[in-house]
Backbone of each chain as ProteinMPNN parsed JSONL, in Angstrom:
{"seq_chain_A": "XXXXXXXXXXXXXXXXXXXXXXXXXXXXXXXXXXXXXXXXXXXXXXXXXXXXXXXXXXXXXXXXXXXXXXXXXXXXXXXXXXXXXXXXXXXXXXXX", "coords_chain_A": {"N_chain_A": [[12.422, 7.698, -19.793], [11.587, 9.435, -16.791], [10.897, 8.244, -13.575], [9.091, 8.381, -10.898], [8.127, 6.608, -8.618], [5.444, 5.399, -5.909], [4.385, 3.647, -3.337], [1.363, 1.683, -1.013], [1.33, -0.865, 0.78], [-0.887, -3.55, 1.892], [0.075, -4.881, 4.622], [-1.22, -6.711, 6.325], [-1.844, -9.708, 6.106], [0.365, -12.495, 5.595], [0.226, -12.91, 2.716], [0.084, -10.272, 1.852], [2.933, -9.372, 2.542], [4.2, -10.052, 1.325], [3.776, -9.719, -1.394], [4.687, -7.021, -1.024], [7.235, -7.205, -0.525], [7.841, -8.318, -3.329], [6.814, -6.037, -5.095], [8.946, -4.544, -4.369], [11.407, -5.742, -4.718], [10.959, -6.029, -7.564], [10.861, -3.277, -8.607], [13.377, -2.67, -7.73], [15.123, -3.618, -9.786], [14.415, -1.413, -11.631], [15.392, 0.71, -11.106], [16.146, 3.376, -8.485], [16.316, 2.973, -5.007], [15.03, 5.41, -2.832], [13.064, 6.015, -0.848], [11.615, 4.044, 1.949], [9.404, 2.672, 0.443], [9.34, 4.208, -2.265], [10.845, 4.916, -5.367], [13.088, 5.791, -7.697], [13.265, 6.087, -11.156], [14.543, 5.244, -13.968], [13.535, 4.828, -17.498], [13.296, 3.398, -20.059], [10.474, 3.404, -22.698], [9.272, 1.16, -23.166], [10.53, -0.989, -21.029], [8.832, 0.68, -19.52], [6.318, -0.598, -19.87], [5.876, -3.249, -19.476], [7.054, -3.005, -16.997], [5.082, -1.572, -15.498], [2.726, -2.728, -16.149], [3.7, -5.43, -14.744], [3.636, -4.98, -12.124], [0.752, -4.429, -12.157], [-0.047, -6.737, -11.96], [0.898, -7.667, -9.441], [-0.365, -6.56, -7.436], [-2.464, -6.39, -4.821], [-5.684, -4.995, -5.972], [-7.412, -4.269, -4.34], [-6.775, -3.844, -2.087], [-4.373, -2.331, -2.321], [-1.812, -0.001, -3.326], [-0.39, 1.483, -6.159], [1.225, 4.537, -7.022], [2.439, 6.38, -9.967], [4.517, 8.66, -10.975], [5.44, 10.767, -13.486], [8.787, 12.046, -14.065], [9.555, 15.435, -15.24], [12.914, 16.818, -16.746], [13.718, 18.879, -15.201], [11.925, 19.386, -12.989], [13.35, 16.339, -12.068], [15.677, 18.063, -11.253], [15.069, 19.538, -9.491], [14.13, 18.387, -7.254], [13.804, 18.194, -3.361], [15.571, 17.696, -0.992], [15.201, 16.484, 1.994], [16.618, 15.427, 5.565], [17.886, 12.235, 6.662], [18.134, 10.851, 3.541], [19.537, 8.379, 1.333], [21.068, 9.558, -1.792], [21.375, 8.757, -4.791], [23.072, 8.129, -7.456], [21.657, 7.202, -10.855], [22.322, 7.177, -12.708], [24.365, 5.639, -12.773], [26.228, 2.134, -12.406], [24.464, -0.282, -11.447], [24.907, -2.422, -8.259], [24.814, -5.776, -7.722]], "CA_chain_A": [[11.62, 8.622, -18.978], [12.054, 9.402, -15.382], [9.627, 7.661, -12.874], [8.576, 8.492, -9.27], [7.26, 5.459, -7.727], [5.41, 5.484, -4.861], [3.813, 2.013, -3.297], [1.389, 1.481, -0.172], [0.753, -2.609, 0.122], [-1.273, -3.618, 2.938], [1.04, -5.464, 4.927], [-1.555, -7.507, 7.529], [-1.514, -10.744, 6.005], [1.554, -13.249, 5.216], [-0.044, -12.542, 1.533], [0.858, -8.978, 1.696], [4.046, -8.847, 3.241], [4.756, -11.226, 0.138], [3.105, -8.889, -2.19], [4.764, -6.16, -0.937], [8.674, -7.697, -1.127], [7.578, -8.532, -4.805], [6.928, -4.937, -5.388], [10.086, -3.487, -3.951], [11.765, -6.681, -6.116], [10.937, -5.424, -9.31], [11.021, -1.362, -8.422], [14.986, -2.399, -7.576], [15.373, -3.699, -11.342], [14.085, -0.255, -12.61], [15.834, 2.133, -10.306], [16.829, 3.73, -6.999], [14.915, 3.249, -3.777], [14.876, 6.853, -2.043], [12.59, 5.937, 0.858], [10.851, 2.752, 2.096], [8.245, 2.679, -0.436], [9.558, 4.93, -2.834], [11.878, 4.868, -6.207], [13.42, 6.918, -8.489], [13.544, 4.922, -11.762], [14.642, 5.443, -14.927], [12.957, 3.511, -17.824], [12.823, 3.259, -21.81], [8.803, 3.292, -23.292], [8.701, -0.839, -23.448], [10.329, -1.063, -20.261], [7.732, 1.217, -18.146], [4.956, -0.632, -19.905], [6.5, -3.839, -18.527], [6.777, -2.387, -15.138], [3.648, -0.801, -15.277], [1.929, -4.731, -16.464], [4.28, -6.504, -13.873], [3.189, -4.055, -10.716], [-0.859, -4.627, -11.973], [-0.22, -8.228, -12.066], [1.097, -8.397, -8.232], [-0.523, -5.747, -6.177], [-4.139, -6.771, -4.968], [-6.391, -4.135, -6.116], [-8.521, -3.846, -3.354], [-5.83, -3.767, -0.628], [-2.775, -1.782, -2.066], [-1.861, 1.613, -4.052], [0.888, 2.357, -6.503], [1.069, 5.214, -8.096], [3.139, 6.298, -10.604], [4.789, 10.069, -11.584], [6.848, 11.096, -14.636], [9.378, 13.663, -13.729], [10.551, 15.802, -15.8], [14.539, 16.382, -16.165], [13.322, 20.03, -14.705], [11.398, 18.33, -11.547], [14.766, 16.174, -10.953], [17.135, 18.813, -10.747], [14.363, 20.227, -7.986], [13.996, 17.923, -6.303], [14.178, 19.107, -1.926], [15.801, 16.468, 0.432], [15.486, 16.832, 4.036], [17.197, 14.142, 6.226], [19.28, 11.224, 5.67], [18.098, 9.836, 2.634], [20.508, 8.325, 0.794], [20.681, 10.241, -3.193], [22.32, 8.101, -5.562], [22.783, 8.817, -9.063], [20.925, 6.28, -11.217], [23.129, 6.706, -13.976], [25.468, 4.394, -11.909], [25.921, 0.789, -12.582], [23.669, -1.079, -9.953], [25.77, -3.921, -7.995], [23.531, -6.677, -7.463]], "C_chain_A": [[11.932, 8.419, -17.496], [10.481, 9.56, -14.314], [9.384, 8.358, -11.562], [7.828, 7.236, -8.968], [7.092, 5.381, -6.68], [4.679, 4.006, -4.499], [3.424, 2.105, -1.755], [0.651, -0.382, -0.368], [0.675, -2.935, 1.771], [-0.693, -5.319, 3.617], [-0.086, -6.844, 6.096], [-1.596, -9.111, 7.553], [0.007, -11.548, 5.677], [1.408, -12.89, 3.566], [0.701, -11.113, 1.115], [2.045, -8.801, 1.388], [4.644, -9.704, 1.579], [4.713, -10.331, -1.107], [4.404, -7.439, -2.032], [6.319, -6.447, -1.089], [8.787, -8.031, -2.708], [7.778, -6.805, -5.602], [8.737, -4.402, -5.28], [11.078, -4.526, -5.055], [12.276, -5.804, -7.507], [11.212, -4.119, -9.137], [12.859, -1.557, -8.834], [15.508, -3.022, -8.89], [15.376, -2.25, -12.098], [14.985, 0.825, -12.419], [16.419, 2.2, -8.836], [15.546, 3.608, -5.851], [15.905, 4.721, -3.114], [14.503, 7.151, -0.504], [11.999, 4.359, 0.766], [9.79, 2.189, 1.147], [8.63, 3.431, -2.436], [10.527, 4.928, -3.883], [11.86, 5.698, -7.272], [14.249, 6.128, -9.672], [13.68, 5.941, -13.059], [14.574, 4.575, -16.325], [12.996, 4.202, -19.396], [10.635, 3.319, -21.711], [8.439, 1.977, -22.74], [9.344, -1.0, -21.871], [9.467, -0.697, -19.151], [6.478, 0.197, -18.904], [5.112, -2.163, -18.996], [6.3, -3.712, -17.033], [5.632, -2.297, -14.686], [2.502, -2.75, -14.967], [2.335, -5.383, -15.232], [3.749, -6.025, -12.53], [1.136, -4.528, -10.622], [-1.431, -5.942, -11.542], [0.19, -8.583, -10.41], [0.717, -7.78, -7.407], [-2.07, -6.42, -6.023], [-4.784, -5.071, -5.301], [-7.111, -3.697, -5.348], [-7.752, -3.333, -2.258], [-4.409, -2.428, -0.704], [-3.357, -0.959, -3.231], [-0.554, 1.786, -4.966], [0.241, 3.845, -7.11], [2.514, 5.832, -8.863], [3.412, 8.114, -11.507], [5.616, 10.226, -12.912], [7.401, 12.105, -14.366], [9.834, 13.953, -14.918], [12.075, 15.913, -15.982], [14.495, 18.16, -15.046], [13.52, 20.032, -13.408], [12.825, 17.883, -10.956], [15.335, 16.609, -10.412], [16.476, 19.546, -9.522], [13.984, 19.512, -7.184], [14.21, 18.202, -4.576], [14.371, 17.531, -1.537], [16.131, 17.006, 1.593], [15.587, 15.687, 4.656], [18.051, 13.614, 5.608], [18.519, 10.437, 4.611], [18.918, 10.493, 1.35], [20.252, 8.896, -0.562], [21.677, 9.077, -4.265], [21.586, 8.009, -7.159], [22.055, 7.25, -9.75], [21.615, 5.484, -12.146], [24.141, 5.454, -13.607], [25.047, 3.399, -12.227], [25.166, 0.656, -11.035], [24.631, -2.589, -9.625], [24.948, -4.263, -7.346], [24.439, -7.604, -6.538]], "O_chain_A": [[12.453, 7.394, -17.055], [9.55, 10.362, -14.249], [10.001, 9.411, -11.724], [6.645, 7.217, -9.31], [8.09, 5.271, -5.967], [4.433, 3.26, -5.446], [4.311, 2.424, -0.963], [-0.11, -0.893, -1.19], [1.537, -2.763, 2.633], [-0.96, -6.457, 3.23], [0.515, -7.823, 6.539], [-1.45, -9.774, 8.58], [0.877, -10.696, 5.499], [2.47, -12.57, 3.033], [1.609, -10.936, 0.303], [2.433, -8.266, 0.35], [5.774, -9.55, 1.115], [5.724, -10.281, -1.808], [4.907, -6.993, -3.063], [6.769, -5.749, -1.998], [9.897, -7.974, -3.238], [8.639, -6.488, -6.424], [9.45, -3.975, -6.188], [11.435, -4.052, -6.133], [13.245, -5.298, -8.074], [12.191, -3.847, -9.832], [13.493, -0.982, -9.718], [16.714, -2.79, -8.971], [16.174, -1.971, -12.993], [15.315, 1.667, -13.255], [16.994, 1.308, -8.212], [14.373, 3.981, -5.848], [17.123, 4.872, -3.023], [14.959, 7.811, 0.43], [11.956, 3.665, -0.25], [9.438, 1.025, 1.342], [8.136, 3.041, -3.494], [11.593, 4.944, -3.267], [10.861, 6.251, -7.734], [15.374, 5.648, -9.529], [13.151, 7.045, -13.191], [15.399, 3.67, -16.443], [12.733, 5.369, -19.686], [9.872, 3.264, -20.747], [7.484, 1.753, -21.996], [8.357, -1.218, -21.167], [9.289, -1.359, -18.128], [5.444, 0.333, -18.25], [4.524, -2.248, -17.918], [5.546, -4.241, -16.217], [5.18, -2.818, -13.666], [1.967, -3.422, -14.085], [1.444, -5.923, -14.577], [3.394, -6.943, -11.791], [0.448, -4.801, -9.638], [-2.516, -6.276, -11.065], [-0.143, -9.7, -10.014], [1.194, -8.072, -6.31], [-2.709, -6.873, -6.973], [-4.237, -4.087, -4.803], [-7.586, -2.587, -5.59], [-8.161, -2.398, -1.57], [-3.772, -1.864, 0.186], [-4.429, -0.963, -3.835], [0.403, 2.292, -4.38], [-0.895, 4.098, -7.509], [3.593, 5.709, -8.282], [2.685, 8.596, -12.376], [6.579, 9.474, -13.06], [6.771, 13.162, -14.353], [10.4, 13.145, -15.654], [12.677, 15.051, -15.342], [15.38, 18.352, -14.213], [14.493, 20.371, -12.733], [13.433, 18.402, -10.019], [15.759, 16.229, -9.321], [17.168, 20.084, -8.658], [13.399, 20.001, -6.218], [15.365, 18.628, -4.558], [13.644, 16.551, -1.701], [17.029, 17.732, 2.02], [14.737, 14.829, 4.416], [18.746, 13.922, 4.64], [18.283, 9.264, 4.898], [19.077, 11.56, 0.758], [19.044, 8.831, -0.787], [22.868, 8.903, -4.007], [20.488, 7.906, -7.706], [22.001, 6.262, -9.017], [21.706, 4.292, -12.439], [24.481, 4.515, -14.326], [23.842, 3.245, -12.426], [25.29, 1.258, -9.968], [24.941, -3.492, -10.402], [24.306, -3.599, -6.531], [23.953, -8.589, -5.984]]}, "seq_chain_B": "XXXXXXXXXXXXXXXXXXXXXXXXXXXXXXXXXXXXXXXXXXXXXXXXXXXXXXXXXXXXXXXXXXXXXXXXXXXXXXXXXXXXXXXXXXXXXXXX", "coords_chain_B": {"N_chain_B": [[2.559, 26.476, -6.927], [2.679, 22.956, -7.694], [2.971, 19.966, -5.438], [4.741, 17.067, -4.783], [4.841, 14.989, -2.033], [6.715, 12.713, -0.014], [7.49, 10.617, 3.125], [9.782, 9.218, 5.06], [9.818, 8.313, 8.245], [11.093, 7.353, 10.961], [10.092, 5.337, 13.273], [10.525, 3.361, 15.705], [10.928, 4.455, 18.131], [8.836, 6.406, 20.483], [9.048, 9.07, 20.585], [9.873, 9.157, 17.813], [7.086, 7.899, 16.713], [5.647, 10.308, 17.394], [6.753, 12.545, 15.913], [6.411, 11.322, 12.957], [3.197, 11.9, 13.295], [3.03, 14.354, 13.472], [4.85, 15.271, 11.02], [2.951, 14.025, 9.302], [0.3, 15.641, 10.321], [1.019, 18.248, 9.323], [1.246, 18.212, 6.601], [-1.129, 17.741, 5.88], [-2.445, 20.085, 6.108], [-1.535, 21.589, 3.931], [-2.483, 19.842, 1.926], [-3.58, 16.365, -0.342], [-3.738, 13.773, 0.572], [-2.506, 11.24, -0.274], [-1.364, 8.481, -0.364], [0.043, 6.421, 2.514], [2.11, 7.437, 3.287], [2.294, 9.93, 1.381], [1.711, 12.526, -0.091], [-0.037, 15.033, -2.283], [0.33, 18.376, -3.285], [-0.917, 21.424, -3.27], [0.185, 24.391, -3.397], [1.571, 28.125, -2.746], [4.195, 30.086, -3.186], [4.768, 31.711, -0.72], [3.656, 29.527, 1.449], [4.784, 27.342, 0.585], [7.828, 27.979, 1.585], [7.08, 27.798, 4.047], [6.253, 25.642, 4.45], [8.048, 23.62, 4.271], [10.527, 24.448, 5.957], [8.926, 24.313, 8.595], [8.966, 21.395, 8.408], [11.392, 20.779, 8.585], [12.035, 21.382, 10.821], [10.538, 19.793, 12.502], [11.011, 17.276, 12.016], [14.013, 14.259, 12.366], [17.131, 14.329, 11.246], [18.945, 12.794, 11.175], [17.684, 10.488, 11.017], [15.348, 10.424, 9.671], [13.762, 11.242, 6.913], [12.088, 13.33, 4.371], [11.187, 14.057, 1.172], [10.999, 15.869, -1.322], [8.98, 17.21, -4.635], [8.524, 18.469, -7.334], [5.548, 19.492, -9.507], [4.868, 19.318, -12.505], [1.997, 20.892, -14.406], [1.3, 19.044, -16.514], [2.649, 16.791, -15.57], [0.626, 15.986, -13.535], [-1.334, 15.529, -14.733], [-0.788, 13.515, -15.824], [-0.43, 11.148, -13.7], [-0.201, 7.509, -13.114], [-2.3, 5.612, -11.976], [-2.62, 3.011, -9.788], [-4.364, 0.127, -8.576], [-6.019, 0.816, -5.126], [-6.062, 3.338, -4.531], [-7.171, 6.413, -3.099], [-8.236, 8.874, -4.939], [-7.99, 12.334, -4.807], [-9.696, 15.588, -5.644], [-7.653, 18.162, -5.155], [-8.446, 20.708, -5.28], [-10.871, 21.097, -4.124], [-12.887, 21.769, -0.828], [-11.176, 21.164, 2.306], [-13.078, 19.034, 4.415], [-12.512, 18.646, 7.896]], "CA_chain_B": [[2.64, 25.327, -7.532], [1.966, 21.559, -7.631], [4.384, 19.383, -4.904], [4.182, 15.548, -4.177], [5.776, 14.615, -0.469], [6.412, 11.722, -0.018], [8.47, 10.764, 4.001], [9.956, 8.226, 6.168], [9.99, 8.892, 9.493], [11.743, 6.497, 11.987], [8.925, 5.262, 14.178], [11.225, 2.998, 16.444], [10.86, 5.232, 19.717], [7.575, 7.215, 21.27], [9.543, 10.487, 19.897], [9.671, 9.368, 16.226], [6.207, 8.341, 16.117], [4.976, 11.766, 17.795], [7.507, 13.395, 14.469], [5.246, 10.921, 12.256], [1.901, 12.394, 13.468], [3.268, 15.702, 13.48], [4.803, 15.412, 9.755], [1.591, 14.112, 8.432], [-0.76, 16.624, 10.391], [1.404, 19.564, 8.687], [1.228, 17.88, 5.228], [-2.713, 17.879, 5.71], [-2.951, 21.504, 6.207], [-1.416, 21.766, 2.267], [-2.737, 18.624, 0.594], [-4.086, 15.85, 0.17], [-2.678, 12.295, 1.393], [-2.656, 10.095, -1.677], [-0.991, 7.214, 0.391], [0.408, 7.018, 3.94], [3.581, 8.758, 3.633], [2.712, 10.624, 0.129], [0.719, 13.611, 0.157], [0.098, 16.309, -3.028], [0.227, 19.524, -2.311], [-1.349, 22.477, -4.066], [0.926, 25.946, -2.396], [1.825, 29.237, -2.997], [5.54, 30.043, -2.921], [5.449, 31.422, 1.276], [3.062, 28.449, 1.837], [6.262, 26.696, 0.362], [8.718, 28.395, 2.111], [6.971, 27.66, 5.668], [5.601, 24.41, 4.641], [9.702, 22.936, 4.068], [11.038, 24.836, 7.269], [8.172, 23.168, 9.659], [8.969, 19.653, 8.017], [12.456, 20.474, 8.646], [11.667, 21.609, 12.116], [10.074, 18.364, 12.544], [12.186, 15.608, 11.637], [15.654, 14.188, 12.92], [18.012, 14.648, 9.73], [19.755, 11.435, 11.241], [16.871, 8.959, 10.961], [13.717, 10.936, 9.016], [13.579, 11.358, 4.967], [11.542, 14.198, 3.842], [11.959, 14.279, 0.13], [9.71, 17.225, -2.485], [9.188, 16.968, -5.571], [7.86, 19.777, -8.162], [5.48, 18.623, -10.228], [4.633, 20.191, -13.562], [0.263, 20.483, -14.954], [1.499, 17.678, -16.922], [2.787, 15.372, -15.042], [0.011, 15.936, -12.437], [-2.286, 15.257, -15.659], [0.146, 11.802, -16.219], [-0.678, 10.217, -12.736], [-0.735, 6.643, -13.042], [-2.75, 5.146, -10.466], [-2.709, 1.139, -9.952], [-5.115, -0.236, -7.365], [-7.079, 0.994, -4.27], [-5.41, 4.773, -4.446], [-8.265, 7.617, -3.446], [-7.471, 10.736, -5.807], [-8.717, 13.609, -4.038], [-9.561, 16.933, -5.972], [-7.038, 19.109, -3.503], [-9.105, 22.046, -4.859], [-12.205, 21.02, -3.123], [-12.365, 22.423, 0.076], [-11.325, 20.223, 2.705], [-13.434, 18.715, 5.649], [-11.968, 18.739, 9.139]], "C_chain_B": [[2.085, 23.648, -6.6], [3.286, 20.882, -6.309], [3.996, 17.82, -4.661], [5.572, 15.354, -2.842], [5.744, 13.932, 0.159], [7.62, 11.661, 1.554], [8.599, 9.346, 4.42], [10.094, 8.519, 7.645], [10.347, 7.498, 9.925], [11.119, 6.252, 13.362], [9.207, 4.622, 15.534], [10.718, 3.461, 18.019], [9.293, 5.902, 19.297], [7.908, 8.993, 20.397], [9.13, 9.993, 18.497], [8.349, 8.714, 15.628], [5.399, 9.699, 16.199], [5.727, 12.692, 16.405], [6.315, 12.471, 13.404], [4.264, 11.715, 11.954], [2.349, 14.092, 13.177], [3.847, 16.024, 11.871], [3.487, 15.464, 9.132], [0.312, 14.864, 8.572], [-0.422, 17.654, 9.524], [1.253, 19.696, 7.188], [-0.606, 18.05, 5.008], [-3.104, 19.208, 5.977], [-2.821, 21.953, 4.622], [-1.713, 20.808, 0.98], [-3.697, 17.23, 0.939], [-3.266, 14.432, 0.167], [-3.183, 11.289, 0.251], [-2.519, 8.301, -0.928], [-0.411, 7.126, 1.652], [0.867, 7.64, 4.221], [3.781, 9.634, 2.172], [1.234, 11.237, 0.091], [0.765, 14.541, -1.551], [-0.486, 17.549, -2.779], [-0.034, 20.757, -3.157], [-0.506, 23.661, -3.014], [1.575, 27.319, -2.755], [3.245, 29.041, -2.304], [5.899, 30.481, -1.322], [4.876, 30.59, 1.577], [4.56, 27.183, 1.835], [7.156, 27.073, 1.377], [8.594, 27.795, 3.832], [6.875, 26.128, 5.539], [7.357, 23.434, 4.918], [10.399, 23.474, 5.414], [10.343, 24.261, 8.395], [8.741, 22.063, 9.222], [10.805, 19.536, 8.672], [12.76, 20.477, 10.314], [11.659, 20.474, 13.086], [10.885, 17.343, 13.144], [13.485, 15.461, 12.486], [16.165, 13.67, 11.554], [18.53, 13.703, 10.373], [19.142, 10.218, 10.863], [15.713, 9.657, 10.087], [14.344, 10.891, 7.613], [12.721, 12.289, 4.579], [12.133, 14.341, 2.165], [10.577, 15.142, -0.706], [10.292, 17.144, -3.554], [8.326, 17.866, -6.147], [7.132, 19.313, -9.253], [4.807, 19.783, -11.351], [2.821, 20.191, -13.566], [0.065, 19.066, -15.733], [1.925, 16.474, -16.977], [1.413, 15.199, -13.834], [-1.295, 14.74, -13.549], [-1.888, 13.357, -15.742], [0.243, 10.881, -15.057], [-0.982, 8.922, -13.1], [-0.806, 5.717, -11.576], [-3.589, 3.772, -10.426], [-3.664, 1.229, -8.441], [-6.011, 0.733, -6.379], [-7.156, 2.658, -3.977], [-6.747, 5.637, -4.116], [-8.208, 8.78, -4.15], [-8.57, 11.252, -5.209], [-8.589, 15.006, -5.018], [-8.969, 17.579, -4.877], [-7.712, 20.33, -3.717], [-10.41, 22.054, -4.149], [-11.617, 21.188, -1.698], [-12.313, 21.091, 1.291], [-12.699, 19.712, 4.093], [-12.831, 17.966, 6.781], [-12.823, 17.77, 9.847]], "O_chain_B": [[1.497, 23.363, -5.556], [4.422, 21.355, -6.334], [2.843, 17.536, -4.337], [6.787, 15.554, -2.87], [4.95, 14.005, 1.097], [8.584, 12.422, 1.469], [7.766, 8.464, 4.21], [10.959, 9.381, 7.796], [9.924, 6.535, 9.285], [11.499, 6.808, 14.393], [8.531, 4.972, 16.502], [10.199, 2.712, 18.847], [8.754, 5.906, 18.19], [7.121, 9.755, 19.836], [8.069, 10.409, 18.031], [8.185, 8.764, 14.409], [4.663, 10.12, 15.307], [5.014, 13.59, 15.957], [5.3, 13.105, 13.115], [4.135, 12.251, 10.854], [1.596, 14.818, 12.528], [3.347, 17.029, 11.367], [2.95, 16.436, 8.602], [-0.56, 14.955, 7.708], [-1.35, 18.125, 8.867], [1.157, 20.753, 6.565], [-1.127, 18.47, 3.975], [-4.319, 19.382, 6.069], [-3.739, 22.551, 4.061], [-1.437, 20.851, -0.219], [-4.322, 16.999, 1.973], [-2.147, 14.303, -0.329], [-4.279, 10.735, 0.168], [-3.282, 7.337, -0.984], [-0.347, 8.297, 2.026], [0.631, 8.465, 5.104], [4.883, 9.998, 1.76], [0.114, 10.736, 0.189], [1.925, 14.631, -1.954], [-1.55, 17.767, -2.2], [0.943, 21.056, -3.844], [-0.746, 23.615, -1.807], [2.598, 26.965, -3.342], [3.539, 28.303, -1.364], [6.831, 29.994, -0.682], [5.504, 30.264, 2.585], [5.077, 26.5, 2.72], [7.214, 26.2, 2.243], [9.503, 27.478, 4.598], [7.354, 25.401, 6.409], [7.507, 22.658, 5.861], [10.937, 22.53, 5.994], [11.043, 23.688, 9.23], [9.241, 21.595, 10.245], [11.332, 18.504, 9.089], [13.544, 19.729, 10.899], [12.379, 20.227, 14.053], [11.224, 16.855, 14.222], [13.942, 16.371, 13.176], [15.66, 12.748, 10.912], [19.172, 13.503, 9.342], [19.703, 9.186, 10.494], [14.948, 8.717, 9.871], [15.476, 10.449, 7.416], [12.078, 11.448, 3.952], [13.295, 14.668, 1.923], [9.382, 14.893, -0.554], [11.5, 17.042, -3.768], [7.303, 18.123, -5.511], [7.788, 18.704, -10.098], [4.351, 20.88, -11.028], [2.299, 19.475, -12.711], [-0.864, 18.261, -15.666], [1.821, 15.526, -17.755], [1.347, 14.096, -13.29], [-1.849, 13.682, -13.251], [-2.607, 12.358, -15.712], [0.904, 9.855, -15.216], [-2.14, 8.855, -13.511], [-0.044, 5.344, -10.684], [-4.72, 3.506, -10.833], [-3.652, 2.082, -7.553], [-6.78, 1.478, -6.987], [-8.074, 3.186, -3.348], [-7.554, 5.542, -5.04], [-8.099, 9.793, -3.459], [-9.718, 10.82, -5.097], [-7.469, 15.497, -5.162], [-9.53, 17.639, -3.782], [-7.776, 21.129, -2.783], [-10.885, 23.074, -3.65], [-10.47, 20.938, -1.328], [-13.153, 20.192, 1.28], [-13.093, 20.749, 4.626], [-12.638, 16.755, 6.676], [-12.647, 17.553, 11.046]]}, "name": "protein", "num_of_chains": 2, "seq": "XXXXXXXXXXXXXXXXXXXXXXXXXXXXXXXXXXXXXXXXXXXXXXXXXXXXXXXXXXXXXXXXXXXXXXXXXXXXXXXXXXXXXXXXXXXXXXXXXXXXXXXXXXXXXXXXXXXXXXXXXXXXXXXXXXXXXXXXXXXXXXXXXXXXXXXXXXXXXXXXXXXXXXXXXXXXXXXXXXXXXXXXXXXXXXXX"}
């Protein structure tokens, strides 16, 4: 299935900022970052639940926000980009 | 239709936060602001048409990110939403 991930993680403590490199972490296992916050992931069933578990387990609840879209393959192909952000296919190996 | 709009803007200089404030006022005329830089957007197709030409207006295509995304009834329905997130009915009317 094809994700949208969006992520705000309240950056004011040393906790956060920790919190919030954790997030982006794991997102860059799943998928593409798009924008600062933002990824475009592509995931099996057992992997999003994973994801889904691993994201509940490190965001504070009180302080921070994911949320989480399913695109269609519809949605993808409509996607609108305005500016420079970078597009990169997913299907691509990832070099780590 | 449904849109989620999610940006980066390049805050660096006095100019690219004044593009900031000025993205996210224009996004609050069609939606509502889920997270800092991710808005959903209830719009009629010229609401569309103007709403993507201001944003483009906007921005500097060298350093900004504007990215739209189309979202179906059932993915809107398939929101998953981790932590502190406010969901806003966007059909309630707003207050200014």
């Amino acid at each position: 299935m094809n994700l949208l991930l969006t992520y705000d993680v309240n950056t004011e403590s040393p906790e956060g900022r920790r919190r919030l490199r954790k997030v982006a972490k794991k997102c860059q296992c799943y998928g593409q970052r798009v924008q600062k916050s933002v990824f475009e992931c592509k995931v099996g069933e057992k992997e999003y639940i994973i994801l889904e578990n691993t994201l509940r387990k490190i965001i504070d609840p009180n302080t921070d926000s994911v949320r989480i879209y399913f695109l269609s393959e519809t949605a993808i192909q409509k996607i609108v980009n305005i500016g420079n952000a970078q597009v990169i296919d997913y299907e691509d190996p990832l070099i780590v």
